[in-house]
C-alpha distance (Angstrom), angle and dihedral (degrees) to the residues before:
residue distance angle dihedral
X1 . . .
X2 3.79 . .
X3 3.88 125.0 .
X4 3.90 117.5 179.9
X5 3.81 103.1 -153.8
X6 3.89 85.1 -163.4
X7 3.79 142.5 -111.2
X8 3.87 118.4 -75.8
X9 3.65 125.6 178.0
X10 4.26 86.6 -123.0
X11 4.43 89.8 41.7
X12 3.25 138.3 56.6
X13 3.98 116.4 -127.0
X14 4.00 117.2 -101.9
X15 3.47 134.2 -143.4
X16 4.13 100.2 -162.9
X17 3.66 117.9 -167.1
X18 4.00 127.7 179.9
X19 4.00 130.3 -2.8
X20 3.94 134.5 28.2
X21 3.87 86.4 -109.2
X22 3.79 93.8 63.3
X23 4.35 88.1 56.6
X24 3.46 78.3 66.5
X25 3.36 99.3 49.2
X26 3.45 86.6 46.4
X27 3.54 107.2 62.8
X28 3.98 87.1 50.5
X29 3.64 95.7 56.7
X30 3.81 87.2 43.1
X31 3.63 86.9 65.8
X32 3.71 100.4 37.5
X33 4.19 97.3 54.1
X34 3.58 102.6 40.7
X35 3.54 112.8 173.7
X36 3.96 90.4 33.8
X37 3.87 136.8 97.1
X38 3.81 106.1 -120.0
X39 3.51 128.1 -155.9
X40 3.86 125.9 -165.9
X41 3.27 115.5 -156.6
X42 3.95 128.9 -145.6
X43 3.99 117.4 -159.7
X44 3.62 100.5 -178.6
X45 4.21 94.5 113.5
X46 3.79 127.0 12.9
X47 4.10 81.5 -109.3
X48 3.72 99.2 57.0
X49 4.48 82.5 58.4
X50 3.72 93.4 35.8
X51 4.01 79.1 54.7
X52 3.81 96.9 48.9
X53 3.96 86.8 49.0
X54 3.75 98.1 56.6
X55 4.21 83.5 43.1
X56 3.55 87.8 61.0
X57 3.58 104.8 31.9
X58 4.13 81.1 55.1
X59 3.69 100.2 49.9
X60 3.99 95.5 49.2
X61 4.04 83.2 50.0
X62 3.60 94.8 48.5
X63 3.81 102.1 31.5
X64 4.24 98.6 24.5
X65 3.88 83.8 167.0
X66 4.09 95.8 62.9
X67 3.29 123.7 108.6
X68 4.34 106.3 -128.1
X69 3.44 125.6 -149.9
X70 3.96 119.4 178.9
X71 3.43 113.8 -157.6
X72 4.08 131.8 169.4
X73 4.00 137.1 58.4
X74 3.46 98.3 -42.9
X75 3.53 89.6 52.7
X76 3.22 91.5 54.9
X77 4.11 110.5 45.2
X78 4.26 84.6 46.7
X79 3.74 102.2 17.3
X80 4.15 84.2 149.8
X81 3.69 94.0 64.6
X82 3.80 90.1 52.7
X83 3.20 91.8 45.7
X84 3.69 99.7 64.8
X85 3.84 101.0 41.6
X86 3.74 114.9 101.8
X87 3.35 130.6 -81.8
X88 3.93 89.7 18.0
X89 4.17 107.7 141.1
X90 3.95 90.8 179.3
X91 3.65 148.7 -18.5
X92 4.13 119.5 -126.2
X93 3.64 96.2 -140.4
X94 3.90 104.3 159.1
X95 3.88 118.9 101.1
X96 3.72 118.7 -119.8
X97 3.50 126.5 -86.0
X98 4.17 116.4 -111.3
X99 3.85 96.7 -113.8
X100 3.59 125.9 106.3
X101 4.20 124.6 -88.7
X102 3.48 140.0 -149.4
X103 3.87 140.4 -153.5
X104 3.66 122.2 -171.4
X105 3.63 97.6 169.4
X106 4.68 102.8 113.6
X107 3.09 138.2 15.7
X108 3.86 100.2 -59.5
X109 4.23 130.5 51.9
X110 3.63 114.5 -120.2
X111 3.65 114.7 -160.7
X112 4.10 121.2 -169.2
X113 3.62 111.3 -151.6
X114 4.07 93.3 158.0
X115 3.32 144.8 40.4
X116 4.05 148.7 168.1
X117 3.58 118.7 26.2
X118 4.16 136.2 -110.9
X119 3.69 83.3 -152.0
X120 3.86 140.5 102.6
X121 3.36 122.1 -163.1
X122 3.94 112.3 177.4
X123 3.89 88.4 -118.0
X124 3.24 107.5 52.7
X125 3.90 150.0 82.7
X126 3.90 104.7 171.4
X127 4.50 85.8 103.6
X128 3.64 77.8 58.6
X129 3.72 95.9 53.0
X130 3.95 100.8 33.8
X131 3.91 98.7 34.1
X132 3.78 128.5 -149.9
X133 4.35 120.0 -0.1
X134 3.42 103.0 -89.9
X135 4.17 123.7 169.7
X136 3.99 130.5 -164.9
X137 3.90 122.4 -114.5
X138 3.42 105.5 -90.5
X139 4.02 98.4 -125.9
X140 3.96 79.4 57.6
X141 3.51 89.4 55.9
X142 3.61 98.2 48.3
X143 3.53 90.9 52.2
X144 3.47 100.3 57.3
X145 3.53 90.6 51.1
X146 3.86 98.0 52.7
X147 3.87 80.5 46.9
X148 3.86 83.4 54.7
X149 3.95 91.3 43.6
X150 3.71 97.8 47.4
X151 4.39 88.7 46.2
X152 4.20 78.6 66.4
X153 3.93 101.1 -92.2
X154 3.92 121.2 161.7
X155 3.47 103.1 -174.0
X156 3.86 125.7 31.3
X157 4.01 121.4 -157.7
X158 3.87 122.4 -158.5
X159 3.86 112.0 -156.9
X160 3.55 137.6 153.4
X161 3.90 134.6 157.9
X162 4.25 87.1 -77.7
X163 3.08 100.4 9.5
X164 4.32 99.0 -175.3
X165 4.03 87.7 55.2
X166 3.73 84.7 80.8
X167 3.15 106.2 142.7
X168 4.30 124.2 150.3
X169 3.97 107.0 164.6
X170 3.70 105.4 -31.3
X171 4.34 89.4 -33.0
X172 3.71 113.9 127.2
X173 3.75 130.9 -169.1
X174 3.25 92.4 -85.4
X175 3.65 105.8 40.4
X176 3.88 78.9 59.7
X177 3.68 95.6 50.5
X178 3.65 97.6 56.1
X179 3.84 90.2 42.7
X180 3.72 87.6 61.5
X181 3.30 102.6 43.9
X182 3.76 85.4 46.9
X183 3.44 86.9 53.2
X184 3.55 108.3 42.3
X185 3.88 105.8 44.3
X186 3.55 92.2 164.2
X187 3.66 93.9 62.9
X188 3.45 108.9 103.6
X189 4.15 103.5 -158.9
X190 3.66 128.1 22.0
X191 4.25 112.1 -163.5
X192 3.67 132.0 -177.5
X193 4.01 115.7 -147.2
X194 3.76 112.1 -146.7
X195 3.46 126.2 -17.6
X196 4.05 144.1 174.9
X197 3.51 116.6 -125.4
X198 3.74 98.2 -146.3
X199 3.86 90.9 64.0
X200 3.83 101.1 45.9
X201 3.93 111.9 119.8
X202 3.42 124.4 -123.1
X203 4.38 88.4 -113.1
X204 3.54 95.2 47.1
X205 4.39 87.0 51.7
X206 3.87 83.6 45.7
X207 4.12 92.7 50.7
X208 3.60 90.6 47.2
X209 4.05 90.5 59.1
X210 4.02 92.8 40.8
X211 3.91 107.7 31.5
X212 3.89 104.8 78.3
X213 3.43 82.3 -176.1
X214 3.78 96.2 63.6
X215 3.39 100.2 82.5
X216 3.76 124.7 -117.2
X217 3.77 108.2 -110.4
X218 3.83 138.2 84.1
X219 3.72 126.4 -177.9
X220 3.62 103.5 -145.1
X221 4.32 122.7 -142.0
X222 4.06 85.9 -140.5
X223 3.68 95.6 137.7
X224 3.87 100.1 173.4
X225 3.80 130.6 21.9
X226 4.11 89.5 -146.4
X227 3.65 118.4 95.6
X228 4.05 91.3 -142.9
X229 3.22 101.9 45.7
X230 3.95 88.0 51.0
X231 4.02 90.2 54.6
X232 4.47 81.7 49.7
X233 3.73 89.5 51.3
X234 3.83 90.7 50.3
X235 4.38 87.6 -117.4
X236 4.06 117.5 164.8
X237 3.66 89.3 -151.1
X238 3.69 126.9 76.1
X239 3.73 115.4 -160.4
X240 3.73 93.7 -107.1
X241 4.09 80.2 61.5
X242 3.50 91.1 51.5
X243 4.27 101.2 45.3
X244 4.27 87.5 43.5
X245 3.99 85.9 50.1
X246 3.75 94.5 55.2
X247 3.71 95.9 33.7
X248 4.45 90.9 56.2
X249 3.76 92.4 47.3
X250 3.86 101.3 45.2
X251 3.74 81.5 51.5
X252 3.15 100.1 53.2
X253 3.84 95.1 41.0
X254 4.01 109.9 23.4
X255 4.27 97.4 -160.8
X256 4.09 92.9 51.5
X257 4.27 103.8 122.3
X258 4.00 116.0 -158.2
X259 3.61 115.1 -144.2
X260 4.02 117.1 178.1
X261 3.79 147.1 -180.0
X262 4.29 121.2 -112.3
X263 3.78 127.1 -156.7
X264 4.22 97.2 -154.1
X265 3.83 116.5 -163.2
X266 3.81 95.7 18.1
X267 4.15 108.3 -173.3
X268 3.85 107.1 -91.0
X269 4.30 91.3 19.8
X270 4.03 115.1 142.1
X271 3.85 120.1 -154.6
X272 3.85 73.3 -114.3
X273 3.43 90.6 67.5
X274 3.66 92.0 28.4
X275 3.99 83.3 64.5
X276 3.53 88.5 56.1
X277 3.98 100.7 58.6
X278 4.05 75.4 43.6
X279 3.91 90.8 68.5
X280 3.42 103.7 36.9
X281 3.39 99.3 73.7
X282 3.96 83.7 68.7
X283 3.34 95.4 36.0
X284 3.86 84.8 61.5
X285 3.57 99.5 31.3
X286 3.78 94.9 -118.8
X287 3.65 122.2 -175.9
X288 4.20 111.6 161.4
X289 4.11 104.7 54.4
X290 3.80 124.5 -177.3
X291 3.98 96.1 -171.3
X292 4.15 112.2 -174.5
X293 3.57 118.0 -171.1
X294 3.90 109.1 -130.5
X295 4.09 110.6 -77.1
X296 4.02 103.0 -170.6
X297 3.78 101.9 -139.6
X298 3.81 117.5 -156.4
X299 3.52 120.2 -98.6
X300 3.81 102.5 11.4
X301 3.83 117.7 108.4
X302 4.00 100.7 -112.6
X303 4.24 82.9 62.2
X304 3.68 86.7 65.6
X305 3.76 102.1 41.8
X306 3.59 123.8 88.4
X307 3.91 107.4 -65.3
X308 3.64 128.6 -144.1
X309 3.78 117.6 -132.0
X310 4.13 113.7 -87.8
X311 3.50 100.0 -134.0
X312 4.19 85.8 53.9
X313 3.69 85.6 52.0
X314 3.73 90.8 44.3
X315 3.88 82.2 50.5
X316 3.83 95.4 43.6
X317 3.79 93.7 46.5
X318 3.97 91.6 51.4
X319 3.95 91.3 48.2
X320 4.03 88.2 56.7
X321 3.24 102.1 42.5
X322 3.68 84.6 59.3
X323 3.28 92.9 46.4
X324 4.14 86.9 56.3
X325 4.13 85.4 42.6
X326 4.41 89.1 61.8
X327 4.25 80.2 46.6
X328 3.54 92.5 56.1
X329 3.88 97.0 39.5
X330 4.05 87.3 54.1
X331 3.81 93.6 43.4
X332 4.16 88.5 50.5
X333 3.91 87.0 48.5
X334 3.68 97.4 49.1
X335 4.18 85.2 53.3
X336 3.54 89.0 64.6
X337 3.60 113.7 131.9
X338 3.66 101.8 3.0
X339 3.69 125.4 125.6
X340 4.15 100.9 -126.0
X341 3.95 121.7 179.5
X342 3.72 109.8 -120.6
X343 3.94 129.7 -157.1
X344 3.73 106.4 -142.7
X345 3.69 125.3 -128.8
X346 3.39 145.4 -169.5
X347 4.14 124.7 -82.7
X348 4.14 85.5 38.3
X349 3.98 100.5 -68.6
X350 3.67 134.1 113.8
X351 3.92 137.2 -165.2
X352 4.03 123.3 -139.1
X353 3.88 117.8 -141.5
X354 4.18 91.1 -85.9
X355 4.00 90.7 54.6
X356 3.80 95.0 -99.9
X357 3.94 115.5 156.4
X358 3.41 124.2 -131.9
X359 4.10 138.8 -177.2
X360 4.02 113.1 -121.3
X361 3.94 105.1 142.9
X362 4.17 115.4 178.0
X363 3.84 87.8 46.2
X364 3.93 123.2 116.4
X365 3.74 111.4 -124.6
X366 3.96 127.1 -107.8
X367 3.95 89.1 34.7
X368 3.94 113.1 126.5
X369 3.85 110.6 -133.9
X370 3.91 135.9 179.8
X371 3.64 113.5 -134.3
X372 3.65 141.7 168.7
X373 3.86 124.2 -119.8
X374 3.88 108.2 -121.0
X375 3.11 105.0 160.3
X376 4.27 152.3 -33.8
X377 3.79 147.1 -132.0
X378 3.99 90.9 -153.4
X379 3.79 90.3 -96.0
X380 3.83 101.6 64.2
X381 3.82 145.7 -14.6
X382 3.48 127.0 -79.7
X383 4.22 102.3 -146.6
X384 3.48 141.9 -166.2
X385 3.57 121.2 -130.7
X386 3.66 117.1 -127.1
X387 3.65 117.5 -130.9
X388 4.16 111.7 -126.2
């Protein structure tokens, strides 16, 4: 999906397609090709490129006099093919560098401390795109964010492309998370963007129960809920992994809310199997899904395994993501009545500290405000303002 971060007489304009780690990357190319129209590619699904295409097959039709730079991981793995469409002034081909990155641009800070992956999952290219794991120093990383905390931020999100192989010189993920909080005690709210279970130290499962200021909510790289079809994709995890994970840390603390990320229609997947992925989002209490239906991407192993018809992962997809819709309905229930502390955000909407969305139009954005949970539309809350 396309954000334009706008055109400033100091930045170039963006085009930003795919993860939270390529806003970041964003606002850096923004300021290194002023003048230009960037666009950041995403290479995640043959869509998200097909996507970026038609962006900048658009913007040299519309605007033939802009100069069009194409940044991002699709860039990179076919950086000829961009090359040669129209329009195209250069191709940002060169992998990042392993020190930590900031974007200021919204309500929230997001801070990359990681990127590329050691990984290789059958169905994916993004190691191809990103290049080795690499993580920033951690003093660089805490002062980006107290640059981030002193430009106004509230809330501060780490991310990278695997984000709990952090790893700079013996400092894990959550050695890093305490030091910032440590740090930073101004900072209000500390979040993590997406995660896998299987590679989450034992510090950074510690902070998460101690550091009220770490905010309750993980989105989880699950996948599938099927044990074989996690061994075909080339997973670490095995769904037991994945329900035990959950289980220990809801325990522990009792508000934490699990979002994850689902591969429907995977090559070789059963409605058997299907039914499995199904059940797991109980099993693990899930609330916030992102559910893909299977993209084959050429060259990866899971394009040349035995595929499953794409209007049956069209199908498949639908089913879960209703199945993660009746989640999010009983999660928005359950917060009836409560007094929650919401970030505001732009376009009159605000997030609590476990990601849940909530109506509050004629409200600046970045203030924190209490308000009571009246009511919901299955998306987000409908609140009532507290008086002082």
């Amino acid at each position: 999906m396309s954000a334009p971060l706008g055109a400033l007489a100091h930045r170039a304009e963006v085009v930003t397609f795919g993860c939270r780690l390529n806003m970041v990357d964003s606002e850096e190319l923004a300021r290194q090709h002023r003048g230009a129209v960037v666009v950041n590619t995403c290479a995640v699904t043959n869509e998200a490129t097909r996507q970026a295409r038609q962006a900048i097959r658009r913007l040299h039709r519309e605007r033939p006099e802009a100069r069009i730079v194409v940044a991002g991981c699709a860039a990179r793995i076919d950086p000829q093919s961009f090359a040669a469409m129209d329009g195209v002034a250069r191709v940002v081909a060169d992998q990042q560098p392993n020190r930590a990155r900031a974007a200021e641009e919204g309500t929230r800070g997001f801070l990359a401390v990681q990127n590329g992956c050691d990984h290789s999952c059958t169905f994916c290219v993004i190691p191809a795109g990103r290049g080795a794991s690499r993580s920033a120093p951690p003093r660089e990383a805490v002062a980006q964010a107290r640059a981030l905390v002193e430009s106004g931020k509230q809330e501060i999100v780490l991310t990278g492309v695997d984000l709990t192989s952090y790893d700079s010189g013996g400092v894990k993920l959550g050695a890093l998370v305490r030091l910032l909080l440590r740090e930073l005690p101004e900072l209000a709210r500390l979040r993590l963007s997406s995660l896998d279970c299987i590679e989450a130290d034992d510090d950074l499962v510690a902070a998460l129960m101690e550091e009220e200021r770490l905010c309750p909510h993980l989105h989880l790289s699950l996948q599938a809920g099927d044990n074989l079809i996690l061994k075909r994709m080339k997973r670490r995890h095995s769904r037991e992994d994945a329900i035990r994970f959950c289980e220990n840390l809801r325990r522990a603390r009792p508000d934490i809310v699990f979002g994850a990320d689902f591969i429907a229609g995977f090559p070789t997947e059963t409605e058997e199997m299907f039914a499995r992925t199904l059940a797991l989002v109980a099993e693990c209490g899930l609330t916030h899904l992102h559910v893909f239906p299977f993209s084959p991407r050429p060259g990866t192993p899971a394009a040349r395994m035995p595929q499953v018809a794409r209007e049956v992962a069209k199908e498949r997809a639908a089913r879960l993501r209703e199945t993660g819709d009746r989640a999010l309905a009983r999660h928005l229930d359950a917060q009836m009545g409560k007094t929650l502390r919401f970030l505001t955000e732009r376009g009159g909407m605000a997030r609590a500290a476990d990601f849940t969305l909530a109506h509050m139009p004629g409200i600046d954005a970045g203030r924190m405000i209490d308000a009571r949970a009246a009511g919901h539309n299955g998306r987000a809350l409908a609140i009532s303002l507290l008086t002082p």
